[in-house]
N, C-alpha and C positions, 0 to 999 in steps of 0.2 A: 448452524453457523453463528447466530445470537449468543447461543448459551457457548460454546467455544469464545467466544470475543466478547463478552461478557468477565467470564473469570477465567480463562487462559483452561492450557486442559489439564492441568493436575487437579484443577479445585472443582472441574466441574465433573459434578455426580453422574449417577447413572439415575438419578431420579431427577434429575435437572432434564438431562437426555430424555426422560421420558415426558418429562412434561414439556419441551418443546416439539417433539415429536408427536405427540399423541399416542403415541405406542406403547404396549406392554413389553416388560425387558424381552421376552420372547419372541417377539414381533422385533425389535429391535435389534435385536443379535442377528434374529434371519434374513432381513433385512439388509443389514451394514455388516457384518461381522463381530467387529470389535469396535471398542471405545477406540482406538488407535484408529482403526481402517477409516469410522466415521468423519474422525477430527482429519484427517488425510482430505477425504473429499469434500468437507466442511470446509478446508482454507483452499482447496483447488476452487473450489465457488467462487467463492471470496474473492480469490487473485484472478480469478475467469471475469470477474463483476469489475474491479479494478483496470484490468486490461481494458476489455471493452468501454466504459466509460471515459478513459484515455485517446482511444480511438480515435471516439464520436467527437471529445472537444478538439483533437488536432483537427479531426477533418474538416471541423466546422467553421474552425478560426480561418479567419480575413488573411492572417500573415504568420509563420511559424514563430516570430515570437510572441505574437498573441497564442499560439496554440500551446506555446512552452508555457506561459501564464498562467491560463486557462487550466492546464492542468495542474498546474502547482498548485493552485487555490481549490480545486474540485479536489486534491486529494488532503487538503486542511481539511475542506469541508466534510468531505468521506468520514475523516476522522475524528469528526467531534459530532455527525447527525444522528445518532443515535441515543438517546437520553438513558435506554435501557443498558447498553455499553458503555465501556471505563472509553474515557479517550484513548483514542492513541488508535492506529495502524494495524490490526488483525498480524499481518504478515509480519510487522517489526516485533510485535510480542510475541510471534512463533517464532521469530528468529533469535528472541533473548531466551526466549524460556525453554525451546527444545531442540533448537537446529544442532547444536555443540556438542551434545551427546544423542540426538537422532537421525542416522545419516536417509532416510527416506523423508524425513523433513527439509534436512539439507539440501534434498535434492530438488524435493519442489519449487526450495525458495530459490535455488539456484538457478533453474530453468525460469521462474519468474520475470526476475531481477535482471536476466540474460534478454530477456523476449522485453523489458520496458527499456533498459539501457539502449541497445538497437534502436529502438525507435525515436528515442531522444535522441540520439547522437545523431538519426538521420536529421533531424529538424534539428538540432543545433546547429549543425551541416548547411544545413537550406537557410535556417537565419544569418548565417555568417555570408554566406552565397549572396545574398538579397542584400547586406548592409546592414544589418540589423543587430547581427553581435560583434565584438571584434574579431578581428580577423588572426591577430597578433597571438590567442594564445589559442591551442590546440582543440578542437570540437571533442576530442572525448575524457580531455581535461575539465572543460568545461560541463561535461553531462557528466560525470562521475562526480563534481563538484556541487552541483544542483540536486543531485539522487543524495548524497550524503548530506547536505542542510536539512534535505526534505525528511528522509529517517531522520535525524535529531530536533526537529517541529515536532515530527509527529508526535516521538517521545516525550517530547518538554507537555506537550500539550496535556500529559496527564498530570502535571503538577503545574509548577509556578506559570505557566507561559496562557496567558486567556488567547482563544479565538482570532479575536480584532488584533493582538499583539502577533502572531502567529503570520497571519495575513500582512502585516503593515512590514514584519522582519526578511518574510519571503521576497516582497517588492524589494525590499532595500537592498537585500541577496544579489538578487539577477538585477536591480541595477547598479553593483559593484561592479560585475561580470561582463557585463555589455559596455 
């Protein structure tokens, strides 16, 4: 997963693969099948690790807009924890670099993206329920509004946009929205 979210999958070798693996190409082929099959369940990780993380901070937050918080900034932070990885989102650079011409990538990211929205909208749903966001404009307006900032952070974050900025834009975001 490193060396995939590292240099995306066209740059990354098979000797990259093998030195994050430990493995000889033959062990590695038997193993995984192909460079393709790998990088497949390399970003199912990924977005499996993503998901779950998500989870844990809604369940944990005090009140669904803290949970909608909470994740927004856990997936900045996702995005920049790795010093050994470029910035930026696993999922949003499989989605520039191969989803358009790979439709079993498309698909992943599809079913993803499908399984995080739900869950946001239930909690945009429940903040709006509680008081917490407005009422006035639409909950899956608002969660398809929040998922689209969040892809273009995470992006930004590999060039011009630091961290701290990233974070301070997100708050400003959702309290637009709220």
């Amino acid at each position: 997963m490193q060396a995939f979210w590292a240099k995306g999958y066209e740059a990354t070798s098979l000797a990259d693969l093998m030195s994050a693996t430990g493995l000889h190409k033959g062990s590695l082929y038997q193993a995984f099948g192909d460079k393709h099959a790998l990088f497949t369940q390399a970003l199912k990780r990924y977005l499996d690790e993503m998901l779950r993380n998500k989870n844990e901070l809604l369940a944990s937050a005090a009140t669904p807009l803290d949970g909608i918080r909470a994740v927004g900034h856990g997936m900045l932070d996702m995005a920049d924890a790795d010093s050994a990885c470029p910035k930026g989102c696993m999922a949003i650079n499989s989605l520039i670099e191969l989803a358009p011409h790979d439709p079993e990538v498309q698909k992943v990211l599809d079913e993803h993206m499908g399984r995080m929205r739900r869950s946001l909208l239930e909690t945009v749903a429940n903040a709006q329920e509680a008081g917490q966001i407005r009422a006035d404009r639409r909950a899956d307006l608002i969660t398809t509004m929040i998922m689209t900032f969040m892809s273009g952070l995470t992006t930004m974050m590999k060039g011009p946009i630091s961290m701290a900025d990233a974070h301070q834009l997100f708050d400003a975001q959702l309290d637009a929205l709220i």
